[in-house]
N, C-alpha and C positions, 0 to 999 in steps of 0.2 A: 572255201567255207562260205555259207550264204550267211548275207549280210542283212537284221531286219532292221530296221531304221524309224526313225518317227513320219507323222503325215501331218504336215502343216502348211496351213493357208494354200492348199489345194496340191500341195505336189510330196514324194519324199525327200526328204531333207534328212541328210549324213547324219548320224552325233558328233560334238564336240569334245564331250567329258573326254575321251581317253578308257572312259569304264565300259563294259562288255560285262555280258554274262552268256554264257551259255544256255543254247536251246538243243533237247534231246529228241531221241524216237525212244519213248518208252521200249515198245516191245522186243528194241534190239539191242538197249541203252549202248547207245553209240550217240556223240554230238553230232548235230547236223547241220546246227547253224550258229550264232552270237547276235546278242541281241544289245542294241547300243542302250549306255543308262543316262538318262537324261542330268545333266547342272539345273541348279537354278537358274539359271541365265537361261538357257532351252523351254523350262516351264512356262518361264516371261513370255520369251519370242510365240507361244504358242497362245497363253492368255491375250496378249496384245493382239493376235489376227484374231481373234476371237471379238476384241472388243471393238477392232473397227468392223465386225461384220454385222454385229449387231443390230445399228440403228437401220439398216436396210432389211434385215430379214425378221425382225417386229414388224415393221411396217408393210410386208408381204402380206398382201390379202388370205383370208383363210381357205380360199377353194384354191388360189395358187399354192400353198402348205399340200393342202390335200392332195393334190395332183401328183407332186414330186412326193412326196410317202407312198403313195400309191405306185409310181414307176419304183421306186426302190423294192415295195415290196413283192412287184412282179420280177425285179431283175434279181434278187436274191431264190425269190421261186425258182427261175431258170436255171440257179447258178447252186442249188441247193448240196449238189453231190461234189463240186469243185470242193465249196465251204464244208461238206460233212469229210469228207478224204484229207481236208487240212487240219483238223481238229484232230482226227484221229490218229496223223503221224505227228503230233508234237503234244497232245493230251493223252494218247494211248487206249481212248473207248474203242469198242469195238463200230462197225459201222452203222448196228441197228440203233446202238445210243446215241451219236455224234447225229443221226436222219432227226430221231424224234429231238435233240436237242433244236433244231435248225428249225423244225416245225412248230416249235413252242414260242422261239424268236418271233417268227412270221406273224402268228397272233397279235402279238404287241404293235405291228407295223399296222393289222388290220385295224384295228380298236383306235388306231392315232388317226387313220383315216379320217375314222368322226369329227374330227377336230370340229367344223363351222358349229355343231350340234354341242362338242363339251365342253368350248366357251363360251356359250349361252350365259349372258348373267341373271338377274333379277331384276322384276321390276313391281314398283306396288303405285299402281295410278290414287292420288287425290286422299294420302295418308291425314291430313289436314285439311283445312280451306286453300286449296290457291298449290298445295306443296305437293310433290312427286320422287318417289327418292325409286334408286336404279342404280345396281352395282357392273362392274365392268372387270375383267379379269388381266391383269398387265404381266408379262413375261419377268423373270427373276432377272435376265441380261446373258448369264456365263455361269452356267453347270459345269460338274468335272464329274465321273465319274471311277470310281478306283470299282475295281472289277477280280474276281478270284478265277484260278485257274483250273478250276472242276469244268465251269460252261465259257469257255472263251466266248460263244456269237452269242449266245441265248440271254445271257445277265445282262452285258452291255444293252442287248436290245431291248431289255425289261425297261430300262435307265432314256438312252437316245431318243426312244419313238416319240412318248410323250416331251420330255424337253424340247425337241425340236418342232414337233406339231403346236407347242403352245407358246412358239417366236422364240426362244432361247439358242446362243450358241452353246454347244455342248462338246467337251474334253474329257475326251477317255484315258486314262491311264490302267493299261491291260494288266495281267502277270504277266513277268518276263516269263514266268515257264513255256507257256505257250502264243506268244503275240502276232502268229501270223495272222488269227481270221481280224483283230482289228484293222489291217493293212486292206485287207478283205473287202470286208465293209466298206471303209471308209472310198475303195475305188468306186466299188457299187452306187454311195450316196452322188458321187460327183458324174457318176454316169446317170444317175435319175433327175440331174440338173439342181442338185443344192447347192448354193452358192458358195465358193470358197470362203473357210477362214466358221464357216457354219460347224462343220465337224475337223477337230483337230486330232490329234494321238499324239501323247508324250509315252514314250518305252521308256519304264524307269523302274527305280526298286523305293526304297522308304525315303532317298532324299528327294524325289518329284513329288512323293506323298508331303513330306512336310511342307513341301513349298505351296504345294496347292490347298494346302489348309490353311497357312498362311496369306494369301495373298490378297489383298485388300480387294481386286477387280473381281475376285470368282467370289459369286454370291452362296451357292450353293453345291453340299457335296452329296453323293450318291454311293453309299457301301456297302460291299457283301463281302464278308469273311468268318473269321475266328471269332470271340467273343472278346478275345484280350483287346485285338486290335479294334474292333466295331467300337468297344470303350471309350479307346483313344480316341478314336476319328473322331465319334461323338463331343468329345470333352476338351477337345481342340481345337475343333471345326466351331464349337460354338461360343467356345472363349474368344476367339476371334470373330464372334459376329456373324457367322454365316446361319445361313439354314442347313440342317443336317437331316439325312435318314441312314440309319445305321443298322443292318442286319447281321448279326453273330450266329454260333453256332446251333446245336441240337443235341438233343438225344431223346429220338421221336420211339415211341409204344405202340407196341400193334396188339391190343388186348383180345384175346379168343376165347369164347365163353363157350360152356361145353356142348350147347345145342348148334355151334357151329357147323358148317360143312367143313369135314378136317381138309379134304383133297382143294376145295377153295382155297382157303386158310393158307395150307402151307406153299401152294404156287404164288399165294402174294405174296406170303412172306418171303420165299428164296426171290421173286425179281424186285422185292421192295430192297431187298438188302445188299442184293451184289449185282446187282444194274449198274451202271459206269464204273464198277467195281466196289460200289462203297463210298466213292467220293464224292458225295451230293448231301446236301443239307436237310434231303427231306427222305432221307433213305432210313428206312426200319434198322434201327438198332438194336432192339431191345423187343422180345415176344413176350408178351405177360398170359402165361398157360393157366387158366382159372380149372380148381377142384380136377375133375378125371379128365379133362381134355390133356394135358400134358405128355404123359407119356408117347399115345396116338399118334400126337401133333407132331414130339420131338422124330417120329421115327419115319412118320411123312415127308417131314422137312429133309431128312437124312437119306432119303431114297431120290428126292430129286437133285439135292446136289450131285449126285453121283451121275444126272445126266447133263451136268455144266460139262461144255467145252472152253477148257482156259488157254488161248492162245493169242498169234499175235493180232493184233489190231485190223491190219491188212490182208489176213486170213477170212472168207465169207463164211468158214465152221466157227469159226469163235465166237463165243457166246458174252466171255468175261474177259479183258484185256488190261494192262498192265496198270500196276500205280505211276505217278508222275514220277518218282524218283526213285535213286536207290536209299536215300535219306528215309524219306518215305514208309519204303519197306519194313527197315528198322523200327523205326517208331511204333509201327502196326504191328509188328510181329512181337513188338516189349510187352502187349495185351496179353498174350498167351504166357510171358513166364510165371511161376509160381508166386510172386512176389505182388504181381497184378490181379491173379486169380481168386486170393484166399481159398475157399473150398469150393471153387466151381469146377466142371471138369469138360476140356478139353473132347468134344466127340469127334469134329473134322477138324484136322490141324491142314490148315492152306502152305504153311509154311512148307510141308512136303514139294509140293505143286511145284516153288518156284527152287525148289535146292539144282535142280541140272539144265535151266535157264541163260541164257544171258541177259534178258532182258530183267525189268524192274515187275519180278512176279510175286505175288502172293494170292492163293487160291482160296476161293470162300471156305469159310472156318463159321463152325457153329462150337458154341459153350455153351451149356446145359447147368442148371442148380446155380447161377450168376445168382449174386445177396447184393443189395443195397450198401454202400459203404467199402465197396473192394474196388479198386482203382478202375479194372473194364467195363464196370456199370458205371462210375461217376464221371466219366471223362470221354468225351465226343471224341471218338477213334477214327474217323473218315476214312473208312476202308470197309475191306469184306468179310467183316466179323462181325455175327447176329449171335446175340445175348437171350439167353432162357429164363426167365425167372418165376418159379411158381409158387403162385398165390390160392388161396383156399376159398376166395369169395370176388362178388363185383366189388365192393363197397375196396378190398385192401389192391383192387387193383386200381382203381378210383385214387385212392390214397398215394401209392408209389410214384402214378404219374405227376397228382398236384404236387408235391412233395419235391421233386427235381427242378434243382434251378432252370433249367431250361425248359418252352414251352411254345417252341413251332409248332410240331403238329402232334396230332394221336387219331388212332384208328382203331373201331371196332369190330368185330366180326360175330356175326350170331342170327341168327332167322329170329330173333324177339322184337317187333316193330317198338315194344316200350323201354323194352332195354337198350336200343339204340338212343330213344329219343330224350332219354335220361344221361345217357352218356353225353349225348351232347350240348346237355345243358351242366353236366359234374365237373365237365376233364375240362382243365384252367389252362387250356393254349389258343393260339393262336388260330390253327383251323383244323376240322374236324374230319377225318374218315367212315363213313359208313358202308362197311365190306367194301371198301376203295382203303389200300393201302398206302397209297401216298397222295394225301390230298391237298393238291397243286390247285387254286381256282386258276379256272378262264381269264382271259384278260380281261374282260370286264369289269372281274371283282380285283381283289390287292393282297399282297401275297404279304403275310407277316406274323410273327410269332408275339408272345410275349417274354415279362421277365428278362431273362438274359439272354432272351435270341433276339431282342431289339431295343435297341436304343432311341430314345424319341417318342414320339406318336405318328409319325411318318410312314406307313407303309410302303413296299414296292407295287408299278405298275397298276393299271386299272384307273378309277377314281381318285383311290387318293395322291396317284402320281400326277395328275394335274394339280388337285392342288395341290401337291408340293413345290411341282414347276410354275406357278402362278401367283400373284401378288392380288389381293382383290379390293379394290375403291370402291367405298359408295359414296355416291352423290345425288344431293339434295338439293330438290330446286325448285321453286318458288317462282311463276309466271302471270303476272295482271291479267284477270281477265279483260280480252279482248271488244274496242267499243262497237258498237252497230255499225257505225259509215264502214270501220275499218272489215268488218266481216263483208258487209255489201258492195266493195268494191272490190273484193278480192287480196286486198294487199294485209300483209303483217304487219303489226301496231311498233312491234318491235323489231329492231336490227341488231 
């Protein structure tokens, strides 16, 4: 049985707990490995190389930062299909998901590159007589990042790139579901020359969580999950002091207005929805069918599911590949009973898909006539069930979206340049689609919802991930002008 372990102060290092959890191959749910769960005493020993690396890798010049981002993100390029084929046998995407998750990583390493440029401070020459004030950007010291198990390489690298580009030590704590691409990574950062003790891994489950919330040395925490948990982290992370960013759940709108293109329309919507199978935060939930588009729409959608290949992971025909567990399955498949439904109806039931499987399957599933107030609309389902709901106007699909607690993304679909641009000034989330159904920014920009898909003000990656990883001083200062001998002879007046 393969053994995954923690990565500290530059090497793996055993667990001590005694605790293990098991790591699967979704598509053949078979274990394959055990993954050690970290003490708090493990947490320590990882904070602590963290903290003596610190004082030397703040004081790392910025083009030397650069340089080693730069080799990591060329060695991760090289190594891109090692990392997509490890994801794939302990997350279960298929290999076109695990490629583009990898490529989405890469971006973040590119953007931290910038570093000499995105610590640039401020300066404002002779605000007064005599006075000059000029900010400076100081590192937080020790980030931790808690990571979910939809994007094992792609989230951590939202988190790492900039922490580390902006002189911080940074600690990952993966999901145990899948924790090899941390192991991953973290060879890759020490072959691009980052100095040990720079990047650490603790393998753990909720007691490395508490401990790293706890811990007086880690300044800052870094989260993407659920909404229960994003809560917690927030409201414990900052009761103890820290700086927090907290990203929770979804339940993103994909509204299609009837001057849309329906054959568009419903190709976004089947890969918005059952792309890594449903288990991504920014995956179309919910189709908002306005006045006569509906029907069309609903029967578009039902014609290309029927060209999904659901198989396994390591198959190159498979289109949609396994949920993480068999836990999982259940829970997703409880959307479809009657009790969940109220009066909506069941068109593709996926549940068929996985009945003579062994692995952890459930196949895209479309409901039709979904109401507001029935358990499959209210509740972020992380899987491959795309929800119908039809609405008779803009204005009550406008409505339905601001109206749901959560408020990551929404996207519109329609050939109206003003009914777009209206949409995007109506719909109360975080970021916007226009005939783009999962709208993900660049790295440049910062990836974040509102409501209760984020805790804080803190977004991921981009801008606001420096400053998040950043502490910023200004200073004001006041200098005699300078006497005539002292300018005519060359020297300074003052030392």
């Amino acid at each position: 049985m393969k053994q995954i372990s923690h990565w500290i102060d530059g090497r793996v290092v055993a667990g001590e707990s005694g605790r293990v959890a098991p790591v699967n191959d979704p598509s053949r749910g078979e274990q394959t490995a055990e993954v050690d769960l970290a003490s708090p005493k493990e947490v320590d020993n990882a904070v602590a190389s963290a903290v003596a690396a610190a004082p030397g890798w703040s004081a790392t010049g910025l083009s030397r930062r650069a340089e080693i981002i730069f080799r990591m993100r060329e060695l991760l390029d090289g190594s891109r299909n090692k990392l997509a084929s490890l994801i794939s046998a302990e997350h279960g995407k298929v290999a076109a998901d695990a490629d583009g998750e990898v490529a989405r990583g890469l971006e973040n390493l590119e953007f931290a590159c910038g570093v000499p440029h995105l610590l640039k401070g401020s300066y404002s020459a002779h605000v007064s007589p005599g006075i000059d004030v000029h900010s400076v950007l100081h590192p937080i010291g020790v980030a931790a990042g808690i990571t979910p198990f939809n994007f094992p390489a792609m989230v951590p690298l939202w988190m790492m790139a900039n922490a580390i580009a902006c002189g911080n030590c940074f600690l990952l704590k993966p999901s145990e579901r899948d924790p090899s691409a941390s192991l991953f990574l973290a060879d890759l950062w020490q072959g691009a020359g980052l100095p040990d003790g720079v990047f650490n891994v603790v393998q753990g489950d909720r007691v490395a969580v508490d401990r790293l919330l706890e811990h007086p040395l880690v300044g800052a925490i870094s989260f993407v999950g659920s909404t229960s948990v994003a809560r917690r982290v927030y409201e414990v992370g900052c009761r103890n002091g820290k700086r927090v960013q907290a990203l929770g759940g979804a339940k993103n709108h994909m509204v299609v207005l009837p001057d849309a293109d329906i054959d568009v329309a419903a190709g976004a919507a089947v890969s918005a929805a059952y792309g890594s199978a449903g288990e991504r935060c920014m995956a179309v939930s919910v189709v908002v069918a306005v006045g006569s588009v509906a029907d069309s729409l609903v029967d578009a959608i039902c014609q290309r599911i029927l060209e999904i290949v659901v198989g396994r992971s390591d198959d190159p025909a498979s289109m949609l590949g396994p949920l993480i567990t068999a836990e999982h399955v259940q829970r997703v498949g409880g959307y479809l009973e009657p009790e969940s439904l109220g009066a909506a109806k069941v068109v593709v039931d996926g549940r068929l898909v996985g009945a003579d499987r062994s692995g952890f399957f459930l196949g895209p599933t479309l409901v039709d006539h979904v109401a507001p107030g029935s358990r499959i609309y209210d509740e972020e389902i992380f899987g491959p069930v795309l929800s119908v709901v039809r609405v008779e106007s803009y204005e009550d699909a406008v409505s339905l979206i601001n109206s749901s607690a959560y408020a990551n993304g929404a996207a519109i679909f329609t050939r109206d340049g003003g009914a777009a641009r209206r949409f995007e000034a109506d719909a109360e989330v975080g970021m916007i689609g226009v005939n783009v159904p999962i709208p993900v920014p660049v790295s440049h920009f910062s990836f974040g919802g509102w409501k209760a898909s984020l805790f804080g003000d803190a977004r991921m990656y981009g801008p606001d991930g420096i400053r998040f990883y950043t502490r910023e001083k200004v200073v004001t200062s006041r200098w005699p002008e300078p006497s005539v001998s002292a300018i005519e002879l060359g020297f300074p007046q003052h030392r």
